[in-house]
N, C-alpha and C positions, 0 to 999 in steps of 0.2 A: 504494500500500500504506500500512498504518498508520505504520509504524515512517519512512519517507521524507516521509508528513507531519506527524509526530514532529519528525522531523530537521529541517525544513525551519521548522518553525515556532519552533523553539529557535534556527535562525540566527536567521531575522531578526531574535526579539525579542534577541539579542545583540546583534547590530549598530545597530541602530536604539538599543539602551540604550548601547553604548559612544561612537557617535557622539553622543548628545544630552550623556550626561557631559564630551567635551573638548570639545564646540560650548559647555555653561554655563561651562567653565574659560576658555577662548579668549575668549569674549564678557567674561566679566568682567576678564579682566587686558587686553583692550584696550578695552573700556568701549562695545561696539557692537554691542547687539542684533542688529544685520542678519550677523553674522559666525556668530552662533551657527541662524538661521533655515538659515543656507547650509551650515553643516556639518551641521545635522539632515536637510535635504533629499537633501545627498549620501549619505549613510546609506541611507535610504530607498532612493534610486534604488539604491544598490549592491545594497542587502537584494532588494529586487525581481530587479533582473540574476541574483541567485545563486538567489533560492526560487522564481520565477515560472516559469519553462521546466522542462519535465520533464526535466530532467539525469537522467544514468544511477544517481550516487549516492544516486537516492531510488527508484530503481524495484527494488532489489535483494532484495525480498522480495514478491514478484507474492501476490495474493489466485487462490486455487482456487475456480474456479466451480465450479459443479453443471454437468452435460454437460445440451443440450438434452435435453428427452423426445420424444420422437413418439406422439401419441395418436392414435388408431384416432377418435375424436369429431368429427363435421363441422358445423360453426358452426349452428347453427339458424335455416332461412328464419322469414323474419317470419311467416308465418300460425301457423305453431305455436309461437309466444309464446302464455302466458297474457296476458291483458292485465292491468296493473296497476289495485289496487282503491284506490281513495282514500278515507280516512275522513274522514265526514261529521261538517259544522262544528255 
């Protein structure tokens, strides 16, 4: 439904924003890039765990199809095709 992938896309860009802000604070008061690649990625993977699987709290508002139809119409054998006209170059 819309509103679960609403939801869904509001965590993660939470999560992925929250984690890259204390990965650039953490990197800079200990001065090593590779601390802040590794808290962004943890992010990420979390973000993923929580919005990738269709959890129930995003299925909570189902979309209404249209019911199938049944039409009385039987597909048309090839011979009573018109045949397509192509316009000359």
């Amino acid at each position: 439904d819309y509103k679960g992938q609403k939801l869904a896309e509001q965590i993660f860009q939470g999560i992925i924003l929250v984690s890259a802000v204390i990965g650039f604070i953490y990197g800079y008061i200990t001065e090593q890039f590779g601390m802040t690649v590794y808290i962004v990625m943890a992010g990420f993977a979390l973000s993923c765990l929580l919005t990738l699987p269709p959890w129930p709290m995003y299925r909570r508002n189902p979309l209404k199809w249209l019911p199938v139809q049944e039409t009385g119409t039987d597909e048309k054998k090839p011979a009573d095709r018109k045949p397509k006209r192509h316009a000359k170059s």
